[in-house]
N, C-alpha and C positions, 0 to 999 in steps of 0.2 A: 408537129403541128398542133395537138390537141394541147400540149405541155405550154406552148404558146400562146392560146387562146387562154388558161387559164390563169397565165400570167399578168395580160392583157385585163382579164377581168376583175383580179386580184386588185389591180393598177386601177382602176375605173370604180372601184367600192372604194378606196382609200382616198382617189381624188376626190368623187365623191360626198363622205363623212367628212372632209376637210373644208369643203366648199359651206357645208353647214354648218361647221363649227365655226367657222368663219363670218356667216352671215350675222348682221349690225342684229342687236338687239331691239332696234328700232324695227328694223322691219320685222322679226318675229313678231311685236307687240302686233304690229299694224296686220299682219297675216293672220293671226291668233283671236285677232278681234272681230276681222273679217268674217273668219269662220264661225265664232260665237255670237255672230246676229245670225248668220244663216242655221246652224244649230236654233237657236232659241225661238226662232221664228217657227220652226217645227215643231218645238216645245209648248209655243203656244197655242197652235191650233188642235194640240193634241189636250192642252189641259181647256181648252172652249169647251168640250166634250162631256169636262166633270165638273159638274154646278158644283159651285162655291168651294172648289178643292182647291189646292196647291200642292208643286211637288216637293219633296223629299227625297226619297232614297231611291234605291232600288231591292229589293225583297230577294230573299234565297233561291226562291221559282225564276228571277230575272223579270217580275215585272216592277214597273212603277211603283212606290209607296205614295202613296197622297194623304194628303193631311188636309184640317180643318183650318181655321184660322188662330181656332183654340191654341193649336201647337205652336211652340216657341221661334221653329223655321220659318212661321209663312209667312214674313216680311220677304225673306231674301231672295224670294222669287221677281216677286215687282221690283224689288232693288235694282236686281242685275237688269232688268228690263230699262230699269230707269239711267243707269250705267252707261248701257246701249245708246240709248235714242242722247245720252251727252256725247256719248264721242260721237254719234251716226249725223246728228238732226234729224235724223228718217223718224217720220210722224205717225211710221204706221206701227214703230216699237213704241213712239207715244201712247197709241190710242189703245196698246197692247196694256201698255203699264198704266196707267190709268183703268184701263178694267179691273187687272188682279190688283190692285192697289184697294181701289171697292170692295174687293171682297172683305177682308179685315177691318172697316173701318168699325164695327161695332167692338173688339176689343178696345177699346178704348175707355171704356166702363169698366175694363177686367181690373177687381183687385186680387185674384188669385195667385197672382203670377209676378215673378222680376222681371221678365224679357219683354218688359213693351218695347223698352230700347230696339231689342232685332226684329220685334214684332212692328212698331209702328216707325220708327225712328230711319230704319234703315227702305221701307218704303215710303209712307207718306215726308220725311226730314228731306229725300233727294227729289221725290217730287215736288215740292215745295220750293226745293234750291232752284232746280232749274228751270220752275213757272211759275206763272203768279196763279196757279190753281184755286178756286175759291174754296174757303173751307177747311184747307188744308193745315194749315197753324192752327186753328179751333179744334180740330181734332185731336192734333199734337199735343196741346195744353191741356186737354180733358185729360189726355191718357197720361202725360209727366204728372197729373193730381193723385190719378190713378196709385201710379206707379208708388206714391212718396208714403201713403197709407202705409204701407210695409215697413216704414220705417220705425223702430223703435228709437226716442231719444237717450234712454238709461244705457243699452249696451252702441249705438252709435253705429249701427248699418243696417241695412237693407236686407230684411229676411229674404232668402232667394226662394227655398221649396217651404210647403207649411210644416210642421210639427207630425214627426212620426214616431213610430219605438224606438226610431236609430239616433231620433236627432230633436233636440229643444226649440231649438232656434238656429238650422242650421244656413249657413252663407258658404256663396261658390264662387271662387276667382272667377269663372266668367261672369260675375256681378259686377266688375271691372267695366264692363263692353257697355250695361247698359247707364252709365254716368254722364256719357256725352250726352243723352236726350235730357237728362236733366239743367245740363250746362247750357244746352237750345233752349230750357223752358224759363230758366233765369237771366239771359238775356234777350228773348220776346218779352216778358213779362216784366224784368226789373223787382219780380220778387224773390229777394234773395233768401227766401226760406231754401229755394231746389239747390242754389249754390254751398250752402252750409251743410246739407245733407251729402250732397255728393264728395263735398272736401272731409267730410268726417268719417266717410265711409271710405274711401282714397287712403284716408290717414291710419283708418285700425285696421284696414286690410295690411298695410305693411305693416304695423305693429306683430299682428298676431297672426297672419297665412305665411310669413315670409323666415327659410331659416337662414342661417348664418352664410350660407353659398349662394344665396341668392335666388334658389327653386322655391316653388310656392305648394302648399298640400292644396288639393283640392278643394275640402271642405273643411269647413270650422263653424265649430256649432258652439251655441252661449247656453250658459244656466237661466232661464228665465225669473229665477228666483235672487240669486245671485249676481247674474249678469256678465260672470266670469267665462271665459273659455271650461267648456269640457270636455268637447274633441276635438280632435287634429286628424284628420282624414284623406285618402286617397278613393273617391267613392268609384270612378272610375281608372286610376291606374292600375301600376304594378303590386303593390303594395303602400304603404300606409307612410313609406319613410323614398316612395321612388318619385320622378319630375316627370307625369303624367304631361306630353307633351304638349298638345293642344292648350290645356290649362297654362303651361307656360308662357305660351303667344298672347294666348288673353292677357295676361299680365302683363307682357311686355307692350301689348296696343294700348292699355288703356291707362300705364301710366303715360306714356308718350303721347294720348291724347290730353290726357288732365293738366300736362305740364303747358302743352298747348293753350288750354282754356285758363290756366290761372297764372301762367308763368312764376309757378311756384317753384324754387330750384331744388326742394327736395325730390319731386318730382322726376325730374330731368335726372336727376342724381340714382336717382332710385331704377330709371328703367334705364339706363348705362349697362347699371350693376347687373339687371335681369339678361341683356344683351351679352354680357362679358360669362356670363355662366355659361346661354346656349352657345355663343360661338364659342369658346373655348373646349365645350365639352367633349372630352374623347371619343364619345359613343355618337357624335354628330358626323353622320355618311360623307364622303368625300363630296356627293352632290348635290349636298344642302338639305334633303328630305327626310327629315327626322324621324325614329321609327313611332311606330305609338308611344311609345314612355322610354326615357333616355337612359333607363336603366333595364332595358331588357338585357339578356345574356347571348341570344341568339343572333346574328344576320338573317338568318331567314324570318326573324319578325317581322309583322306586318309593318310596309311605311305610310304617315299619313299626311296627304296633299294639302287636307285641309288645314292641317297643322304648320305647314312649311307657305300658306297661301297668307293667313292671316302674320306669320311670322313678316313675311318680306313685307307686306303694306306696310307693317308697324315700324321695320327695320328703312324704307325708305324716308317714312315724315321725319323718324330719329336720326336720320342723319342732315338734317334742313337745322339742327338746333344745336352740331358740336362741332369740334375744332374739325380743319380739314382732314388730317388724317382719319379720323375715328368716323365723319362719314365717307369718306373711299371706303375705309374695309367695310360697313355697313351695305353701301350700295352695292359692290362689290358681290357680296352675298345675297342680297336680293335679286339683284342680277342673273347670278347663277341660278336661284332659284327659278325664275321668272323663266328662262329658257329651258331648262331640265324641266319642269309643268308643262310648256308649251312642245314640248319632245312628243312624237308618238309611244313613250313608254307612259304617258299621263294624261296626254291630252286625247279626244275621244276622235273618234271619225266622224264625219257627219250621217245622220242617220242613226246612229249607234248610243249606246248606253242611256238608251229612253232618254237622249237628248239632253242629256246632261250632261256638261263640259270638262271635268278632271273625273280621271276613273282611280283607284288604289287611295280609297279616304278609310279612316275608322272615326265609328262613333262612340263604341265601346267595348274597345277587347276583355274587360275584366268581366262583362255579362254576355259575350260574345252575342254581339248584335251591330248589325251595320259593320259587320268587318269586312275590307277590301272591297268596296264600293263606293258611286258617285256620292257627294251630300251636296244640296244645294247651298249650304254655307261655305263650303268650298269654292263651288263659282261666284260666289260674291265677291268672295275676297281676294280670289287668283282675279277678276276683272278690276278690281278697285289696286289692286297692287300695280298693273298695267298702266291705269290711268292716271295713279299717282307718278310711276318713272315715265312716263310722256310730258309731264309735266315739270321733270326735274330742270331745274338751272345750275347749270356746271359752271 
């Protein structure tokens, strides 16, 4: 009898995991997003509590990291807010994201920094898309001004961090990410200073961050005397010569976005190539979630959500721009990803991980900080991947 029952239950776990492996991708999105208003609506009333903060991370102790506006995250909090209330209409993630949207609007004066893009572009850019919010482009165009001071014309990009003993003039593949606000500010404005900036900066990033396989180094820094490269870096990977993974999805987003904005085919040509490196790569997990850097030696290294989040959005729009097979295997894989994120090995409980929606992200194993926790750039991009395959036409 007992030999029976456990046969029985044997039977009943496999039907089961099958029944879920089963279920339409559709409706994970539509469950998954269900659950990330009601998460985030908890997230909100918890961050009401911390004037003019925004979240982050989660800290070693297990509490919240909060941040200022200052920091390079705290668009992607009102983003996803803003995410929300497009798939929802629910007005009260409106009246959500429009508050934390507030909070930030003084960075828009900032010339410190390269990320106004995820700073201002990815909250006030959606708020903007999906209302006629007053104000909201005047602020945008203040901070793409902002943003463009950084640029030198002799070496042709966009300083990312200032001048330290490590680096002259150093620039980060995620300076990729932040070009589409500038592509926004040259078509509001019709001044094509933003669009020659951001094309020349597109263009000597693949010159000189990109090797022969297609993986991109982290950081590249210029002689400000010269103007030449003088290093070639990994400031966050494995080392100096490994495809620090995150860094890689930047790349792949954001030439697939510029190809978008210029339909220039080197472009399109270029983030193919970035695409045919990560999916090919051996060291890419059976379930799509890349570990930190694709050159660890280990399986038990850490994997990172945010890294395989921002991959699948970019791996979806790149597949709207090539022959049919090349987006099947494309969607394909986002797909996968997309479900394996929305799995209880990723996705959070409600209530749980200070309300933040993918758990197992790194921010930088090479200074061990932020490893194996939530980042809220994470849930931007695990929502915005969602909302872009909801919108695919097959």
């Amino acid at each position: 009898m007992k030999k029976s029952i456990i046969i029985v239950a044997a039977i009943l776990i496999i039907v089961s995991f099958t029944n879920i492996k089963q279920k339409p991708t559709v409706q994970i999105i539509k469950e998954s997003l269900e659950f990330s208003v009601k998460q985030y609506e908890l997230m909100a009333l918890e961050m009401k509590t911390k004037s003019d903060s925004l979240p982050r991370s989660t800290a070693k102790d297990g509490k919240m990291i909060v941040t200022t506006s200052r920091n390079w995250t705290s668009g992607f909090f009102p983003g996803s807010l803003w995410y929300l209330y497009e798939t929802t209409g629910n007005n009260k993630l409106k009246e959500d994201a429009l508050l934390f949207t507030s909070r930030i609007e003084r960075e828009k004066y900032t010339k410190s920094t390269h990320d106004l893009g995820f700073i201002l572009y990815c909250s006030f850019g959606n708020g903007a898309r999906l209302t006629n919010q007053s104000g909201y482009n005047d602020v945008m165009l203040t901070g793409a001004k902002s943003l463009i001071t950084r640029y030198n014309p002799k070496i042709g990009l966009i300083k990312s961090w200032n001048t330290n003993a490590k680096w002259q003039y150093p620039v980060i593949i995620d300076n990729m990410m932040n070009l589409e606000f500038l592509m926004w500010a040259f078509k509001y404005s019709k001044d094509s200073t933003f669009y020659k900036i951001a094309v020349n900066h597109a263009d000597n990033s693949i010159k000189n961050h990109y090797r022969p396989d297609y993986s991109c180094f982290h950081v590249v820094s210029y002689d400000t005397v010269t103007y030449k490269v003088e290093k070639k870096q990994n400031h966050q990977g494995l080392d100096d010569n490994s495809a620090w993974s995150r860094g890689q999805s930047w790349g792949l987003y954001g030439y697939t976005m510029m190809y978008r904005e210029t339909k220039n085919e080197r472009y399109l040509q270029h983030a193919k190539k970035i695409a045919g490196f990560l999916l090919n790569h051996p060291n890419l997990p059976d379930d799509k979630i890349p570990y930190w850097d694709f050159n660890v030696q280990s399986k038990d290294d850490p994997r990172d959500a945010s890294a395989a989040a921002v991959m699948a959005s970019a791996l979806i729009e790149l597949s709207q721009y090539v022959d049919k097979k090349s987006a099947k295997k494309y969607r394909e894989v986002a797909e996968q990803q997309i479900r394996v994120l929305s799995s209880p090995a990723y996705l959070a409980e409600l209530g749980q991980n200070n309300y933040f929606l993918l758990k197992h992200c790194v921010g930088s194993k090479a200074h061990n900080s932020e490893v194996d926790v939530p980042l809220i750039y994470g849930d931007y991009y695990y929502l915005e991947a969602m909302l872009r395959f909801q919108k695919l036409k097959n």
